[in-house]
VEXTORGU-93615 format. One record per residue (C-alpha): residue in three letters; x, y, z. Coordinates in steps of 0.5 Angstrom, whole numbers, plus 500, padded with zeros to 3 digits. Example, Ala and Ser with C-alpha at 12.3 -4.5 7.8 and 13.67 -1.06 7.14 Angstrom:
ALA525491516SER527498514
END
This chain:
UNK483515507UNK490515504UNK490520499UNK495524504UNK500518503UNK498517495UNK500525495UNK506524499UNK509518496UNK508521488UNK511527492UNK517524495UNK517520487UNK517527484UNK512525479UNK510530475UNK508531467UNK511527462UNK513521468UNK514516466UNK511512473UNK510504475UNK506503481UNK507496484UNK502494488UNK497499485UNK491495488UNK485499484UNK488504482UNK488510486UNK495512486UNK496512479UNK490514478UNK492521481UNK499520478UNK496521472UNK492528473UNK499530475UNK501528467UNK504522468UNK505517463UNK503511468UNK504503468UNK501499474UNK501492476UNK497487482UNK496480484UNK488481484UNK485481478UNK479484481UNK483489483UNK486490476UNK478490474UNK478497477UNK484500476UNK482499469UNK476503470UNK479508472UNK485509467UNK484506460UNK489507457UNK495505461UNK498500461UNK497495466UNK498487468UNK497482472UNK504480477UNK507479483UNK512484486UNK517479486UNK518478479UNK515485476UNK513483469UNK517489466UNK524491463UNK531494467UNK531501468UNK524502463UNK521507469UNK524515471UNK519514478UNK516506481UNK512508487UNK509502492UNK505504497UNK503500502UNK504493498UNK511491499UNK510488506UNK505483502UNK511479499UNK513473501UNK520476499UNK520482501UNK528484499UNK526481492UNK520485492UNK525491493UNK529489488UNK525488482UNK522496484UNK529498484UNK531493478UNK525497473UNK527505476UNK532508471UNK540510474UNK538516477UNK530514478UNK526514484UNK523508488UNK518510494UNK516505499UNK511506503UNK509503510UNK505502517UNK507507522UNK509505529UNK504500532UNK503505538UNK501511534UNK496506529UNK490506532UNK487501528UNK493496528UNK492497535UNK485496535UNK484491529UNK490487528UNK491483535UNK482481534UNK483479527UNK491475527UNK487470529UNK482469524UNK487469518UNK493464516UNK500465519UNK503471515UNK510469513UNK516471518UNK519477517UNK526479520UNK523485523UNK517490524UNK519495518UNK515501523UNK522500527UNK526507526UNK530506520UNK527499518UNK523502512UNK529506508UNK534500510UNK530494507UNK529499500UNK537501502UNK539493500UNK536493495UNK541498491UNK538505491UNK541510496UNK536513501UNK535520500UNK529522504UNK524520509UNK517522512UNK510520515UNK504522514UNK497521518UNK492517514UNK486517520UNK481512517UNK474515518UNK467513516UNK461516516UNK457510520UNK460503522UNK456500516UNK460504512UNK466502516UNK464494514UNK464496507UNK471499506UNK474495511UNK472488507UNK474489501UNK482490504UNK486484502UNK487482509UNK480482510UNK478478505UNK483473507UNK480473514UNK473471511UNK475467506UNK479463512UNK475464518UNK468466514UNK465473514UNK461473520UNK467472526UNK470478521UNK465482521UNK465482530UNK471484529UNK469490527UNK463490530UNK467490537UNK473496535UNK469501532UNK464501537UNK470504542UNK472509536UNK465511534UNK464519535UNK458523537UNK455523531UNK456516529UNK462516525UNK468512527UNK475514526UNK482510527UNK487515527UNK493513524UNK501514521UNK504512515UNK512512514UNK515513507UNK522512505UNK525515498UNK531512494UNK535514488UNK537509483UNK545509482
END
């Protein structure tokens, strides 16, 4: 569902053959994963052991930890390019989150952070976050919505890099039949901390009841989406 972002997050990275790239937040790994297909040399970390498992699948022979955000487990200036697609809004410190990625970037490397676009133009935020707020703890107070215009390249901007580019991609999520929208939905983090919070049968009404409104002719269902990117160059 968000190959358009990964591409265009390594893109706004200029990642290319011989970069040597650190991807925060890798989750499976899908990012790095296409990182080194471009001829990266490809680092990744996560929270999620399990989510690691996978990522390891995929990419044997990089080198990836088990970590948070805000503390990455790597040296200074060790990276020519550090992506983190979609991963520093769950920090509980956001701005040590920024940091740290700007910390391991080399002088003169690229940090890209990536983030939801505008609640009105994300069907599924629309459609899914109000229904599902109230099935999962409360998120940690956040001094505003990163999808506000230049919230996301200001946060990556106190951290020390200097913003040189911007962008948004559309990322619509499709599925082929609600039960495939069930599947790949519950895996997400937020999700499971739904179901771990509220249990699997309230989450899955959830979705139940929005991907009847978003469900095609043919049986598919579709949330049309847009993502923001922000590109900052490390002094």
């Amino acid at each position: 569902m968000c190959l358009p972002l990964h591409a265009a997050a390594l893109d706004a990275a200029r990642v290319t053959s011989g970069t040597r790239l650190l991807d925060a937040g890798c989750g499976a790994g899908l990012p790095a994963l296409l990182a080194s297909l471009r001829g990266a040399r490809v680092a990744a970390l996560d929270a999620s052991p399990a989510l690691l498992a996978i990522a390891r699948e995929r990419l044997p022979a990089a080198e990836l930890r088990e970590g948070d955000l805000e503390a990455l487990p790597f040296d200074d200036a060790g990276f020519d390019a550090v992506v983190a697609v979609n991963s520093v809004f769950y920090a509980a410190d956001m701005a040590q989150a920024m940091r740290e990625l700007a910390r391991v970037a080399r002088p003169g490397g690229r940090v890209v952070v990536t983030a939801w676009g505008p609640p009105e133009r994300c069907e599924f935020l629309r459609a899914v976050m109000p229904r599902l707020a109230p099935l999962v703890p409360p998120p940690p107070p956040r001094p505003g919505r990163l999808s506000d215009p230049g919230a996301l390249a200001a946060t990556l901007a106190q951290a020390g890099p200097e913003v040189v580019e911007e962008g948004e991609v559309a990322c619509p999520f499709v599925f082929a039949s609600a039960e495939a929208s069930w599947r790949g939905n519950a895996a997400a983090g937020v999700n499971q901390a739904a179901i771990t919070h509220s249990g699997d049968a309230a989450v899955r009404a959830v979705y139940a009841e929005t991907d009847r409104a978003h469900t095609r002719p043919d049986g598919s269902v579709r949330y049309d989406n847009v993502f923001i990117w922000a590109a900052g160059r490390r002094p």
